[in-house]
BAMAR-832609 format. One record per residue: x, y, z of N, C-alpha, C in turn; residue number from 1. Coordinates in steps of 0.1 Angstrom, whole numbers. Example, Ala and Ser with C-alpha at 12.3 -4.5 7.8 and 13.67 -1.06 7.14 Angstrom:
% residues 2
nc1 nc2 nc3 cac1 cac2 cac3 cc1 cc2 cc3 num
132 -57 78 123 -45 78 132 -33 78 1
128 -22 71 137 -11 71 129 0 79 2
//
This chain:
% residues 355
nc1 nc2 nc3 cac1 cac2 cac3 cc1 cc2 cc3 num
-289 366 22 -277 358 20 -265 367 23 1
-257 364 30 -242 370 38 -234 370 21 2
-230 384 19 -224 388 8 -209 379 10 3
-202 376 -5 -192 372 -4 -180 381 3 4
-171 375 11 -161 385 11 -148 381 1 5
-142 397 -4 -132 392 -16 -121 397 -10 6
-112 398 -19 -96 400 -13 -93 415 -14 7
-104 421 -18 -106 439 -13 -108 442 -3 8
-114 430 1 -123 431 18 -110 433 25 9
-104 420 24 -91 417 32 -82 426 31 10
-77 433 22 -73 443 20 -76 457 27 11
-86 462 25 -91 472 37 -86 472 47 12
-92 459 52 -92 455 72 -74 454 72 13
-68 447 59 -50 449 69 -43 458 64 14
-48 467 58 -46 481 50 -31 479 45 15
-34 472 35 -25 468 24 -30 466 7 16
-23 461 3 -30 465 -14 -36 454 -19 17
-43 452 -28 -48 439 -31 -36 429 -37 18
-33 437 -48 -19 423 -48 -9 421 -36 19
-6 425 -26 0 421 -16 -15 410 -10 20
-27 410 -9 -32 396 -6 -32 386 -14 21
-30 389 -28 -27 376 -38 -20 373 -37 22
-5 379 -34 12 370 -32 9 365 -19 23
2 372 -9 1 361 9 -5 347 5 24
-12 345 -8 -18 335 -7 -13 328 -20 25
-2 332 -24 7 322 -36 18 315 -31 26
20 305 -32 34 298 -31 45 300 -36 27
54 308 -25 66 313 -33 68 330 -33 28
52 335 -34 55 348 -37 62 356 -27 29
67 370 -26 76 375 -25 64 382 -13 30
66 385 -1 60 393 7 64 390 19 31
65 403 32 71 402 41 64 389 49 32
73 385 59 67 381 70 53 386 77 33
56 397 84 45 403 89 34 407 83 34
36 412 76 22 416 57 17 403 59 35
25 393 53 18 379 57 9 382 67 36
15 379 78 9 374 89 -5 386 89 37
-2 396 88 -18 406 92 -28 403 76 38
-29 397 70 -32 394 60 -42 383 60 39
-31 375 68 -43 363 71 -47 362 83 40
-47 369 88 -54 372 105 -67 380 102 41
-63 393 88 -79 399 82 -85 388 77 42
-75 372 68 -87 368 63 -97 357 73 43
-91 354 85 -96 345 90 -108 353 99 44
-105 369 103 -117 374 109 -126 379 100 45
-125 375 88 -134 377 77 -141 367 68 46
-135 354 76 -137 341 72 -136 337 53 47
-125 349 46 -120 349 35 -115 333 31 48
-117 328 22 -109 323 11 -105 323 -7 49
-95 324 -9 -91 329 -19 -95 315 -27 50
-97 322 -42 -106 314 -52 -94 314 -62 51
-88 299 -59 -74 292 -69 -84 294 -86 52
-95 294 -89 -102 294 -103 -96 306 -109 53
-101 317 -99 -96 332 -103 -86 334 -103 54
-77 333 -93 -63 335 -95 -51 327 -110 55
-62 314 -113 -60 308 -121 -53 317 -135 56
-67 325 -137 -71 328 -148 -65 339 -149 57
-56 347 -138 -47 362 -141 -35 354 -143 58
-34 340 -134 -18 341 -133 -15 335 -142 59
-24 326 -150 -26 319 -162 -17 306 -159 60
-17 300 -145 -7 288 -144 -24 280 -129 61
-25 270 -136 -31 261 -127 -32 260 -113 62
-17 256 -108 -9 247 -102 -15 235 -98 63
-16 227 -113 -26 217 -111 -12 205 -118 64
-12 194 -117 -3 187 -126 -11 170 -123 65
-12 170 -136 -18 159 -139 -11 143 -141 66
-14 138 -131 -9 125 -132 -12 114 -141 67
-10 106 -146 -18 95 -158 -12 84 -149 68
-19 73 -151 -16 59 -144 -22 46 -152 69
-16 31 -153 -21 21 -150 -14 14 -144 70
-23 1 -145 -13 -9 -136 -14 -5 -117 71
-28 -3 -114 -30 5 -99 -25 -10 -96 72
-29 -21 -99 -31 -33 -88 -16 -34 -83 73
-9 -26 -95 7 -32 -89 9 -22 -72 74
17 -28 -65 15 -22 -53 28 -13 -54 75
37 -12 -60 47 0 -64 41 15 -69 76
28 14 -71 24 29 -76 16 35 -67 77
8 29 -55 3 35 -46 13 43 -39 78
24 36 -33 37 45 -29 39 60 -37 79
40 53 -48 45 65 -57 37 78 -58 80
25 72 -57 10 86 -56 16 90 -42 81
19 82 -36 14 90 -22 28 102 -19 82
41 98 -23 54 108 -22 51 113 -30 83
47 117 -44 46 125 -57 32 137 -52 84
25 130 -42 14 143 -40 21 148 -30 85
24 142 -20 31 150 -13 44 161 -14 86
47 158 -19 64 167 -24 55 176 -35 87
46 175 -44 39 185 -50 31 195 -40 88
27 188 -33 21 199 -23 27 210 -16 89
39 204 -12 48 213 -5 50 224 -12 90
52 222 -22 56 231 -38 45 240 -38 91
36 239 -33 16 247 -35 14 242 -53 92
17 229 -52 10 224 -69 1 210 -61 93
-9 205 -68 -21 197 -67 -21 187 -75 94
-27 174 -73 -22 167 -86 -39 162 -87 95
-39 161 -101 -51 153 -109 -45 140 -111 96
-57 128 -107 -50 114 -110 -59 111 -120 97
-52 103 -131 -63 102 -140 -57 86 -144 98
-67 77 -145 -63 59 -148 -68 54 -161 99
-54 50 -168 -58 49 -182 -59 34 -180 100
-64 26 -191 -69 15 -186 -56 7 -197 101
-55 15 -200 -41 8 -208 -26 14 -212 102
-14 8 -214 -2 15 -219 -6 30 -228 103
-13 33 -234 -18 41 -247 -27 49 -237 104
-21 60 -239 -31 70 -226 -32 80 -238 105
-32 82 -247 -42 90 -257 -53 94 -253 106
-60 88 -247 -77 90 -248 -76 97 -233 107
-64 95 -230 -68 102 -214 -62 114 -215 108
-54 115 -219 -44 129 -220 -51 140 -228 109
-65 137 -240 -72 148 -248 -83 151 -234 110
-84 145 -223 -90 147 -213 -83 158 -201 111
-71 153 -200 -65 164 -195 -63 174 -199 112
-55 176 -210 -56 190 -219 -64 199 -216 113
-79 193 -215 -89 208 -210 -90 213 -198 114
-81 209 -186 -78 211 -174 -69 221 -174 115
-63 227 -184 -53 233 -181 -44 233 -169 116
-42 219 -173 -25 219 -159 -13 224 -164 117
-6 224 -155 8 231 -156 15 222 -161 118
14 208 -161 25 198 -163 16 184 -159 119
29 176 -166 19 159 -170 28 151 -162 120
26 142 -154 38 129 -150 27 119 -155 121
39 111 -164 30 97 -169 38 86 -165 122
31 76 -157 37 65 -151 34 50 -153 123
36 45 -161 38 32 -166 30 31 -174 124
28 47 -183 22 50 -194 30 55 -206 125
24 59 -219 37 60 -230 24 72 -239 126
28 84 -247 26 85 -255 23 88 -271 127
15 89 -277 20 89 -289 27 105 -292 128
31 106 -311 37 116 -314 26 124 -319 129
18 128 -321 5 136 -326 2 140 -311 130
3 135 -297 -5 138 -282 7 147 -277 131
20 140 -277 33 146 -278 36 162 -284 132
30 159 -299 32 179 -305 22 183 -295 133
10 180 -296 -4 186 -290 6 196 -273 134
11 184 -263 12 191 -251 28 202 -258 135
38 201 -265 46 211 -272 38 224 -271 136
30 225 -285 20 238 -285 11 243 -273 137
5 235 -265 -1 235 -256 8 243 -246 138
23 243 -244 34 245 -234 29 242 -221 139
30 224 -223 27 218 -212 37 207 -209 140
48 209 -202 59 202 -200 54 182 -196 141
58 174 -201 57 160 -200 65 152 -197 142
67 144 -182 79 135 -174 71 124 -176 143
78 110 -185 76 101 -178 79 93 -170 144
72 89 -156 81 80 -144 78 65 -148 145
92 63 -147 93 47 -146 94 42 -158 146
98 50 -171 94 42 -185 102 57 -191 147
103 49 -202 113 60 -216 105 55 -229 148
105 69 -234 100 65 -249 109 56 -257 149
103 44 -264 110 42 -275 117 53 -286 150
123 51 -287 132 59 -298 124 56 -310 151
125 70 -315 116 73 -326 99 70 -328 152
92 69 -315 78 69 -316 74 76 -314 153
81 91 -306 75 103 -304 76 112 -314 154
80 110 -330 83 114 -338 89 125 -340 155
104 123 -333 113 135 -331 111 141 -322 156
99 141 -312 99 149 -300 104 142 -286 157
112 151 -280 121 142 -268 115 144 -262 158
110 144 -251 107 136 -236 109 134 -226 159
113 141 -215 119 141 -202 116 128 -193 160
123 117 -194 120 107 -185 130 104 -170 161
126 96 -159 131 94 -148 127 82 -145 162
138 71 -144 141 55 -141 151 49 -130 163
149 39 -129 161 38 -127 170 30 -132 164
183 26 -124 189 21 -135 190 5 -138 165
177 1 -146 168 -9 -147 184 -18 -153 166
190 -15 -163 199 -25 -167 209 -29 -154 167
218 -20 -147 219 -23 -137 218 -36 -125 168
201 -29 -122 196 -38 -112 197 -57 -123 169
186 -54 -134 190 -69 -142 204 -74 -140 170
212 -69 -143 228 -75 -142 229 -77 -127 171
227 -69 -117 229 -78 -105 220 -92 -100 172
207 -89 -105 200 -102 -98 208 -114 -109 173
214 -111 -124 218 -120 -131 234 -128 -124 174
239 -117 -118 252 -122 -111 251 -129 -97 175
241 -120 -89 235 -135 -78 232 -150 -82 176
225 -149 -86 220 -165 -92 227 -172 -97 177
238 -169 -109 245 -174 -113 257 -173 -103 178
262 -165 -94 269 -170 -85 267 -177 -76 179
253 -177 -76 250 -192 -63 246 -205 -66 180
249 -207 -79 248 -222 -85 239 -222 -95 181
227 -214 -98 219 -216 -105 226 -214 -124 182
217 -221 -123 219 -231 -142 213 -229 -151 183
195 -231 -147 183 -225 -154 178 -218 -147 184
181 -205 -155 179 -192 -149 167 -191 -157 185
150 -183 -152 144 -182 -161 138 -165 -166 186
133 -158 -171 131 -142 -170 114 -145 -174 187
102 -136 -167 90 -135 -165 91 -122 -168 188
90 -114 -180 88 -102 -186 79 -95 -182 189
77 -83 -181 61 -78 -181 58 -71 -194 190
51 -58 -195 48 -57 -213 62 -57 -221 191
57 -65 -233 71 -63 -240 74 -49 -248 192
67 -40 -246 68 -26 -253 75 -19 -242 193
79 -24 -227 73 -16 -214 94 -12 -215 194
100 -1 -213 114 0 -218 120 -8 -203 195
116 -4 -190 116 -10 -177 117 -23 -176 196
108 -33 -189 111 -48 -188 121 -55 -195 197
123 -46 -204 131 -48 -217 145 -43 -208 198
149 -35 -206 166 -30 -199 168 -40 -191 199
161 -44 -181 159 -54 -169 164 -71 -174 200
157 -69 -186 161 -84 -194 175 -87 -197 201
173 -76 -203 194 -68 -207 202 -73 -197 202
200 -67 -187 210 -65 -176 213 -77 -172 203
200 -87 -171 201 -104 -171 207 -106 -175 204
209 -107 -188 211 -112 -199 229 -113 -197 205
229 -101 -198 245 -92 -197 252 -103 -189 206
247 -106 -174 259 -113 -161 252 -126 -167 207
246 -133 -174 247 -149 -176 253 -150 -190 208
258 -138 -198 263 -144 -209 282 -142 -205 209
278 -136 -193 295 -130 -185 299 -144 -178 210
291 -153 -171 287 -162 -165 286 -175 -177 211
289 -178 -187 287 -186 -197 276 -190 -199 212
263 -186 -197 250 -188 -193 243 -184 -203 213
228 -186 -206 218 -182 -213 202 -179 -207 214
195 -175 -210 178 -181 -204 176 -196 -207 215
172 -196 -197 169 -208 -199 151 -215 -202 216
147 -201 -200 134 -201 -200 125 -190 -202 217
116 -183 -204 112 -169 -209 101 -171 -210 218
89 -159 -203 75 -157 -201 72 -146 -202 219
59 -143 -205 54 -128 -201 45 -127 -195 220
47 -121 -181 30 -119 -173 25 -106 -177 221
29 -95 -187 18 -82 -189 23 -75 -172 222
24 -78 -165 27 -68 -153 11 -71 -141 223
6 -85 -146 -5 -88 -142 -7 -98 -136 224
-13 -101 -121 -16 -113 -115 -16 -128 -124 225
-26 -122 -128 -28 -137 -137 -20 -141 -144 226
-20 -128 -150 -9 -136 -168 2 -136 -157 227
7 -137 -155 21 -144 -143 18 -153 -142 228
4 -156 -135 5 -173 -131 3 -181 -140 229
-2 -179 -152 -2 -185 -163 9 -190 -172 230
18 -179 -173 32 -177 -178 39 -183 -168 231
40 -186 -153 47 -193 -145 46 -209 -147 232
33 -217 -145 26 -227 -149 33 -232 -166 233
28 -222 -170 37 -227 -189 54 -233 -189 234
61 -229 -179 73 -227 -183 75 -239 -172 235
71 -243 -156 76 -250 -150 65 -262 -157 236
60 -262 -164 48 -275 -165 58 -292 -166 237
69 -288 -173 74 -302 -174 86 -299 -164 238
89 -311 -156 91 -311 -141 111 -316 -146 239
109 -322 -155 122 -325 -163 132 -314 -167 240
125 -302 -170 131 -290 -174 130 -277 -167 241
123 -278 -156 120 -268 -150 134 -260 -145 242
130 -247 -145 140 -238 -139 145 -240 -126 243
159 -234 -122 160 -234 -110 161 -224 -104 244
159 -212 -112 156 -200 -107 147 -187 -112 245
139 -179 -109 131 -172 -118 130 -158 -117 246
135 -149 -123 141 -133 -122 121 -131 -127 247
114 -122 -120 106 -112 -125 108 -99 -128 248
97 -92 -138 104 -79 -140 97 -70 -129 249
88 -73 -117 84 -68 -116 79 -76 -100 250
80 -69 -86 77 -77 -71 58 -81 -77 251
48 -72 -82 33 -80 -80 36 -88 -93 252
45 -93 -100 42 -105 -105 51 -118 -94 253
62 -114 -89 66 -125 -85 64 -123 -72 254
54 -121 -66 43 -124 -54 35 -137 -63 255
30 -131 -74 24 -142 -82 28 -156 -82 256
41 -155 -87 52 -166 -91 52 -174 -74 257
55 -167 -68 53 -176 -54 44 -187 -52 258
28 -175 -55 17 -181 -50 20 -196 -59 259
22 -193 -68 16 -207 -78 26 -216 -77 260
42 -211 -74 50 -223 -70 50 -231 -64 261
42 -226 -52 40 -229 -39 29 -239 -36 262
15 -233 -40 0 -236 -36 -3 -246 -49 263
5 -245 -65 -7 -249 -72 5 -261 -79 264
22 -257 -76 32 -266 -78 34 -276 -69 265
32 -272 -55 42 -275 -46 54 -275 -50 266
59 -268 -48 75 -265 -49 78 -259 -36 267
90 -258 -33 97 -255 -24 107 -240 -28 268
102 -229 -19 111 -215 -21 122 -214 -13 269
134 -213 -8 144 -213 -23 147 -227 -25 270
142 -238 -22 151 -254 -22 148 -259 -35 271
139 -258 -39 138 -263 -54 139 -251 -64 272
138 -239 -63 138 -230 -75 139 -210 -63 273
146 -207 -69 149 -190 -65 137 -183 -67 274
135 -175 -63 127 -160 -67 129 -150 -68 275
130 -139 -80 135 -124 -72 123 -115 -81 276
127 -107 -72 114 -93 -79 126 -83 -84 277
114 -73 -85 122 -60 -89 108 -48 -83 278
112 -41 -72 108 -30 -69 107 -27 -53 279
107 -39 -45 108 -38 -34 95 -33 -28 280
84 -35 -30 69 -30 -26 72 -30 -9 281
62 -26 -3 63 -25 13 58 -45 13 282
51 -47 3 45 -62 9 63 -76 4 283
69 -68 -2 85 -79 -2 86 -84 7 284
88 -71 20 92 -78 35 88 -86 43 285
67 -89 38 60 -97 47 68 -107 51 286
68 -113 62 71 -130 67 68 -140 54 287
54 -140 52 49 -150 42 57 -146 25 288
61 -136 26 64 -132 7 83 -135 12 289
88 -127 19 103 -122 22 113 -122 12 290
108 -117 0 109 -120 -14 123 -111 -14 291
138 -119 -24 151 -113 -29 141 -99 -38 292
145 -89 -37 143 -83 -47 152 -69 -52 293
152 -62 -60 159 -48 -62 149 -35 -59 294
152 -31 -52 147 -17 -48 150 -7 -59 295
137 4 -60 135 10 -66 137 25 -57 296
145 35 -59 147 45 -49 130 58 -53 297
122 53 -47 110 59 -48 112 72 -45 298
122 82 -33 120 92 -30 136 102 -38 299
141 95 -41 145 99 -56 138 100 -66 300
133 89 -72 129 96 -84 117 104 -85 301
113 107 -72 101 117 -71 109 128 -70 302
117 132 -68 125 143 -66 129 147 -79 303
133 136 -87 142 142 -99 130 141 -107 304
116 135 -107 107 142 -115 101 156 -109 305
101 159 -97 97 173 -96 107 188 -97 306
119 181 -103 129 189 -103 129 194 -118 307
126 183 -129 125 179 -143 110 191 -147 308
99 188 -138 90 193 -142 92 212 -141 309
96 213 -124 96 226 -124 106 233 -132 310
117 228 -138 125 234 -150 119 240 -162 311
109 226 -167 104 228 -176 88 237 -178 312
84 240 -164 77 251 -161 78 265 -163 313
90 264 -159 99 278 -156 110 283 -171 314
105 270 -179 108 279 -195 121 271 -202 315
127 261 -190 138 250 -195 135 243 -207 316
136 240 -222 132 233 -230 138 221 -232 317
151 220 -226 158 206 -233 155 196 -226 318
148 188 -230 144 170 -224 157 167 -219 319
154 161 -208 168 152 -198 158 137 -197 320
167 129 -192 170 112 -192 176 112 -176 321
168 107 -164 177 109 -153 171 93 -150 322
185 86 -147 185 73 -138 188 72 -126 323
182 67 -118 186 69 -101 191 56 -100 324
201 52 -91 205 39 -86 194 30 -78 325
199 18 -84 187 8 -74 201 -1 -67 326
196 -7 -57 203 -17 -47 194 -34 -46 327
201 -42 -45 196 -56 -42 195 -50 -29 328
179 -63 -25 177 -66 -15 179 -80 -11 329
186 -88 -4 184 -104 -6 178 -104 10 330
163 -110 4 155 -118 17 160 -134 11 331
144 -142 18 148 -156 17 141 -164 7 332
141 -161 -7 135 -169 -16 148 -169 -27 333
161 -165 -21 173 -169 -31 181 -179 -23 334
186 -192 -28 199 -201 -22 205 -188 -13 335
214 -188 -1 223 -182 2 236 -186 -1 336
244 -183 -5 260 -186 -8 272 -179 0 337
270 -164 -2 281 -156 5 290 -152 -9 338
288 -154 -21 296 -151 -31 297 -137 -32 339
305 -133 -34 310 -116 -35 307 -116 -48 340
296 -102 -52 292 -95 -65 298 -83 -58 341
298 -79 -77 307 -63 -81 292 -54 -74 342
300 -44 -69 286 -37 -66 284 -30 -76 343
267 -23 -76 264 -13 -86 273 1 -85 344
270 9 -94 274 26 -90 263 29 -87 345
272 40 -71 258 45 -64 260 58 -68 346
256 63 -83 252 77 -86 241 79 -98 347
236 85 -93 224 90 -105 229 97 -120 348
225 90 -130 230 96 -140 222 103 -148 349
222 111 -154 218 120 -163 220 124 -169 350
212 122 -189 218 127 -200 204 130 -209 351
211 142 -217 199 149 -223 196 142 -232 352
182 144 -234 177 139 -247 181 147 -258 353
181 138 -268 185 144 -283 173 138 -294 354
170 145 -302 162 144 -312 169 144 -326 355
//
């Protein structure tokens, strides 16, 4: 059996020191150009690779960062994996995906813990205050994307989260609709714990009580095919009171909302009733969906979670709150009018958490 070769080896042949071949092969580390380069020219005529396990265990940092997920079916999070590995990669960090089968990622996070990663992004997950001290002591920094702790369920421990600015976007799709005639306006929630569906309601709420307006109708789809269509069906069932417009909190529910207006109501999109989403999936634009909706700035807030993490890697302690701006998109499932709305502010805000 062909003996291993190790980074002594490599060292010999480019007659340099062995820590000069552990920084050629770290991200970030500090070594010339050329040292590089004859470094990895020994390792490739030596057919070397360096063992991330071992290096692990001197430099005592992973570069591992562990992702938590549910809600895959929604098609807003495949995006999100794909810019969030990427932009970590660049960085020389790796990501663990791990899919909790529910809001309550407890059971998944005493799973990660023994991975020893560097850092947590939790996305359209929440967790408790006992999992919360655990990653503290642990000194394993925790972002969550797309969602904020309730106040006071991390039991005094803040939180570094990255959103957007969910009230915002609500208040603009609230000032469309009600600027283009609509009357019964209705809101299709997703979880009612979820902070994302709850600000979004707000924001509604906000331009139809500006608007002399109210809901006129209120559902919850869970953030799920079905319970959408179920929750859509409930609310249009009597044809006398049906809405004439319907805000989701979320584009894979009101893909949903479509299908069943459409196929199982016959209804008519936009002539008998509006549609809007909120997240702008790549599938909004299809021909068949061409759904109003609010965009979510995906390659922002991947940025300002990798910005959030590596702070808090590098020994930053204070939890930050960072909101990125979102923008209406209007396709063709809203009346058109031409009514002039206030625009959003286009800046990202940011404010520390406080305990």
């Amino acid at each position: 059996m062909k003996a291993k070769v190790t980074a002594h080896d490599v060292a010999r042949l480019a007659e340099v020191s062995q820590s000069a071949v552990s920084r050629a092969f770290t991200p970030g580390a500090s070594v010339a150009p050329d040292t590089r380069e004859r470094i990895h020219t020994a390792a490739r005529q030596l057919g070397y690779r360096p063992n991330a396990i071992a290096r692990s265990l001197i430099t005592r940092r992973s570069r591992i960062i562990g992702l938590v997920m549910s809600y895959l079916e929604n098609q807003f999070y495949p995006v999100v994996i794909e810019r969030l590995c990427q932009a970590l990669q660049q960085d020389g960090y790796h990501v663990l995906l791990f899919i909790s089968e529910t809001e309550d990622a407890d059971n998944v996070l005493k799973d990660i813990l023994q991975y020893q990663v560097d850092g947590i992004v939790m996305a359209s997950t929440t967790l408790s205050s006992a999992l919360a001290n655990d990653c503290i002591h642990a000194g394993i920094p925790v972002v969550l994307f797309n969602r904020v702790a309730q106040i006071g369920t991390l039991g005094g421990y803040s939180t570094s989260s990255v959103t957007s600015q969910n009230r915002d976007g609500g208040r603009l799709v609230g000032e469309l609709l009600a600027g283009n005639g609509h009357r019964r306006i209705a809101w299709l929630a997703g979880a009612e714990n979820a902070s994302t569906s709850r600000e979004r309601e707000a924001g509604l709420c906000d331009a139809l009580s500006a608007a002399g307006l109210q809901l006129h109708a209120r559902g919850v789809g869970h953030y799920d095919f079905a319970e959408a269509r179920r929750a859509v069906l409930a609310m249009f069932r009597d044809p006398a009171s049906r809405p004439d417009a319907l805000f989701c909190a979320n584009d894979h529910m009101a893909i949903a909302a479509l299908e069943t207006l459409r196929t199982e109501l016959g209804m008519r999109v936009p002539h008998d009733v509006s549609v809007v989403g909120f997240d702008n999936v790549p599938q909004a634009a299809w021909p068949s969906f061409d759904l109003t909706t609010v965009q979510q700035n995906v390659e922002q807030m991947v940025d300002a979670t990798r910005t959030l993490l590596f702070q808090q890697i590098g020994g930053e302690v204070m939890a930050r709150s960072v909101a990125v701006p979102c923008v209406l998109v209007e396709r063709g499932t809203v009346r058109a009018s031409g009514v002039a709305r206030r625009p959003i502010q286009n800046e990202t805000h940011e404010t520390p958490e406080t305990t």
